[in-house]
C-alpha positions as CSV (number, residue, x, y, z in Angstrom):
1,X,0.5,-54.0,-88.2
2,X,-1.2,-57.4,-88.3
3,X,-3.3,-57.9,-85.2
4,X,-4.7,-61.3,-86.5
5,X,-4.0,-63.9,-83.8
6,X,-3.8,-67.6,-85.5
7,X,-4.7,-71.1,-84.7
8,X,-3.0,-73.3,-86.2
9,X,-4.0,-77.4,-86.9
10,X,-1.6,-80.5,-86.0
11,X,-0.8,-80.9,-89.7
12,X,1.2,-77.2,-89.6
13,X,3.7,-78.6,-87.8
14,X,3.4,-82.4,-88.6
15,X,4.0,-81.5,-92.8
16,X,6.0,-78.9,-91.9
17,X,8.5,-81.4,-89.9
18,X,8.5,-84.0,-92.5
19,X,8.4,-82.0,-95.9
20,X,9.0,-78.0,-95.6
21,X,10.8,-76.8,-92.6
22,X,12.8,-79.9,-91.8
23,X,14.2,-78.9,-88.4
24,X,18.3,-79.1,-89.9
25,X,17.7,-77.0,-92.6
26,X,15.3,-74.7,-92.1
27,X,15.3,-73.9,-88.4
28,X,14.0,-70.2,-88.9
29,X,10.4,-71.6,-89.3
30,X,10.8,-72.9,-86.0
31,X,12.2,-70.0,-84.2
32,X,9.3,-68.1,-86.0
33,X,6.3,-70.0,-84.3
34,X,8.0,-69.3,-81.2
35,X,8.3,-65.5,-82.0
36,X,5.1,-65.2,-83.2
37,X,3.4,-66.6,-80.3
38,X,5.6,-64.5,-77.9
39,X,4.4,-61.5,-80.0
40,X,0.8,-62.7,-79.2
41,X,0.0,-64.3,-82.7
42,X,0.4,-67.8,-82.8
43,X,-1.5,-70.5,-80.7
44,X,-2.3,-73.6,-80.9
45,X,-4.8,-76.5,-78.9
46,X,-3.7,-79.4,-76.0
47,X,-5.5,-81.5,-78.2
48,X,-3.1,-80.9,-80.9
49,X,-0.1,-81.2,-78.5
50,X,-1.8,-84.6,-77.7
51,X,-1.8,-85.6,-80.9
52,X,1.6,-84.7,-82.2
53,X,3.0,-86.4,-78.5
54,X,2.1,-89.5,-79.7
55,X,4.7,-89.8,-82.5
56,X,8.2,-90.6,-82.3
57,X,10.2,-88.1,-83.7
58,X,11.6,-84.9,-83.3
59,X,8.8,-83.2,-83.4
60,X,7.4,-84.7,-80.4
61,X,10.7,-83.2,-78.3
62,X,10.4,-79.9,-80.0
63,X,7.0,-79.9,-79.0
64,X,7.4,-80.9,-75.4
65,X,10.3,-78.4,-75.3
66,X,7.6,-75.5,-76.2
67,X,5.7,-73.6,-73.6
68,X,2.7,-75.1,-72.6
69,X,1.0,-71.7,-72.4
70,X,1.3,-71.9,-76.4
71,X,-1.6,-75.0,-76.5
72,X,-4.8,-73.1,-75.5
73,X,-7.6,-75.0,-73.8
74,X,-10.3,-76.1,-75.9
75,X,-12.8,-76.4,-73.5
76,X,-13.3,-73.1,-73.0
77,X,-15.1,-73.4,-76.4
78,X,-17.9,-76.0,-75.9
79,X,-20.8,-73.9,-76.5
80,X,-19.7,-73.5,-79.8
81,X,-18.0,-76.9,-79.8
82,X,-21.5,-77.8,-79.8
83,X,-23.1,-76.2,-82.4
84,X,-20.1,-77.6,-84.9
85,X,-21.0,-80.6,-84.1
86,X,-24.7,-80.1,-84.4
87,X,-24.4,-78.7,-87.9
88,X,-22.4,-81.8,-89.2
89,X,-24.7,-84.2,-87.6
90,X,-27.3,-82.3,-90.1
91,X,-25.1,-83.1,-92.7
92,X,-25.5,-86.5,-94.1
93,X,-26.5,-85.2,-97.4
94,X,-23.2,-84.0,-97.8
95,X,-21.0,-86.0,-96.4
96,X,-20.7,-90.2,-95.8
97,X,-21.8,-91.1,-92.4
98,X,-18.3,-92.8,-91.4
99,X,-17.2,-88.8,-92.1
100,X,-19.7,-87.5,-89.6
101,X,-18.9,-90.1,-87.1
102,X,-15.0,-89.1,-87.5
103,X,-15.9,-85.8,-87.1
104,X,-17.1,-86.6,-83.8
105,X,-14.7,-88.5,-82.7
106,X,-13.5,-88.1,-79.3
107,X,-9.9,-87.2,-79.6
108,X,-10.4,-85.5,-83.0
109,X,-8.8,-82.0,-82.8
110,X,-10.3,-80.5,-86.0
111,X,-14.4,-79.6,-84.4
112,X,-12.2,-78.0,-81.7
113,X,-9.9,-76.1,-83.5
114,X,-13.0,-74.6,-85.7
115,X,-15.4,-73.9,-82.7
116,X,-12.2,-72.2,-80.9
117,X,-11.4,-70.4,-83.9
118,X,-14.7,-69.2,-84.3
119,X,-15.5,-68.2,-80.8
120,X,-12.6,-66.2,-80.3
121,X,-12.3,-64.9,-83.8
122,X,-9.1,-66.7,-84.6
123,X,-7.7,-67.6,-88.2
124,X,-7.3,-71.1,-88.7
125,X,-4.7,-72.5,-90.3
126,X,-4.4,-76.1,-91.4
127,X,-2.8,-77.9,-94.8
128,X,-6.0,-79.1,-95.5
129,X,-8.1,-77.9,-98.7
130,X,-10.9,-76.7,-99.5
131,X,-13.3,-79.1,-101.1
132,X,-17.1,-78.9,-101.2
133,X,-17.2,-82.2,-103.3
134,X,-15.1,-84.5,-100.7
135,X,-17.6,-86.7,-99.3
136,X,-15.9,-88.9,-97.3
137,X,-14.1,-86.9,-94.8
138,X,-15.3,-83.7,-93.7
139,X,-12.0,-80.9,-94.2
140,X,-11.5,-78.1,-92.0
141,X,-11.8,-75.4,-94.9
142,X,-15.1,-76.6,-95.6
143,X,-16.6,-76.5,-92.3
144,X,-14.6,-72.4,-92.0
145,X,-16.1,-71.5,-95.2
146,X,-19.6,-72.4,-93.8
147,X,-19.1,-70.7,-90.5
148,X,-17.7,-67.8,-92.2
149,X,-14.2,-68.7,-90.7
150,X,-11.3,-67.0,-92.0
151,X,-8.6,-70.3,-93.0
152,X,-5.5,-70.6,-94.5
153,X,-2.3,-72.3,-95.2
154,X,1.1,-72.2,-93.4
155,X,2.1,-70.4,-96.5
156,X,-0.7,-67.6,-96.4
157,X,0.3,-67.0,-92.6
158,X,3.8,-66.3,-93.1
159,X,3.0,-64.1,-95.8
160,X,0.6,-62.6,-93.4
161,X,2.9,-62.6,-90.6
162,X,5.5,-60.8,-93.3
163,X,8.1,-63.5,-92.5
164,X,10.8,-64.1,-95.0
165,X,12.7,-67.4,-94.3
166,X,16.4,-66.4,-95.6
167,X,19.6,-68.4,-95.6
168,X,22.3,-66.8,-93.1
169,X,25.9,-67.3,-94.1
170,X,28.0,-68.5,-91.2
């Protein structure tokens, strides 16, 4: 039994909506997320619910139709919060100082969604990549991989999760 609880980033559902799971043809990843996080599995930030309630779409209602208890509060981790943001601060070696500075942006889910993930022992899952020679942005992957963060894709979680998105005949 998997007992792994995930995280997952505003780009889950946002690419999800627009490219994979468009919401009139494959509905099952919908119903899934809810599932999952009735079976305990599958949360998500407010700051993320923030961010996807600014578009226009149908997203946005899906969203607002979704229990609130599913958006976690961040705050909760802001002693680790912290120390994210402290060790990308340090990092203008590595990264372009307009990264570092959107990094810290207030408003900017992805420091919260790591220092949650790490606090609470969470997988993270984003569409981002990993890439240790991206300078001027600083991706989520790269920032799990240094805090020892375990992150993957939507795809790795519902293999994970053992879901298997079939087509039902009506």
């Amino acid at each position: 039994m998997n007992a792994a609880k995930y995280l997952l980033d505003a780009n889950v559902f946002i690419e999800s909506a627009k490219k994979y799971y468009g919401f009139d043809i494959v509905s099952g990843f919908w119903e899934t997320i809810k599932t999952e996080y009735e079976n305990g599995k599958l949360f998500s930030l407010q700051c993320v619910r923030e961010e996807i309630l600014k578009g226009k779409d149908e997203l946005k209602e899906w969203i607002k139709k979704l229990d609130p208890e599913f958006f976690l509060t961040e705050g909760e981790a802001i002693e680790t919060y912290g120390e994210i943001q402290k060790w990308a601060a340090e990092q203008k070696e590595r990264y372009q100082e307009s990264a570092i500075e959107e990094f810290a942006r207030y408003g900017n889910a992805d420091p919260w969604l790591i220092a949650f993930a790490l606090k609470n022992k969470y997988k993270l899952v984003t569409m981002e990549k990993l890439n240790l020679e991206k300078k001027c942005a600083i991706p989520i992957p790269n920032v799990c991989e240094e805090f020892k963060i375990e992150c993957l894709d939507t795809f790795g979680m519902l293999r994970e999760l053992e879901v298997s998105l079939v087509r039902c005949e009506k």
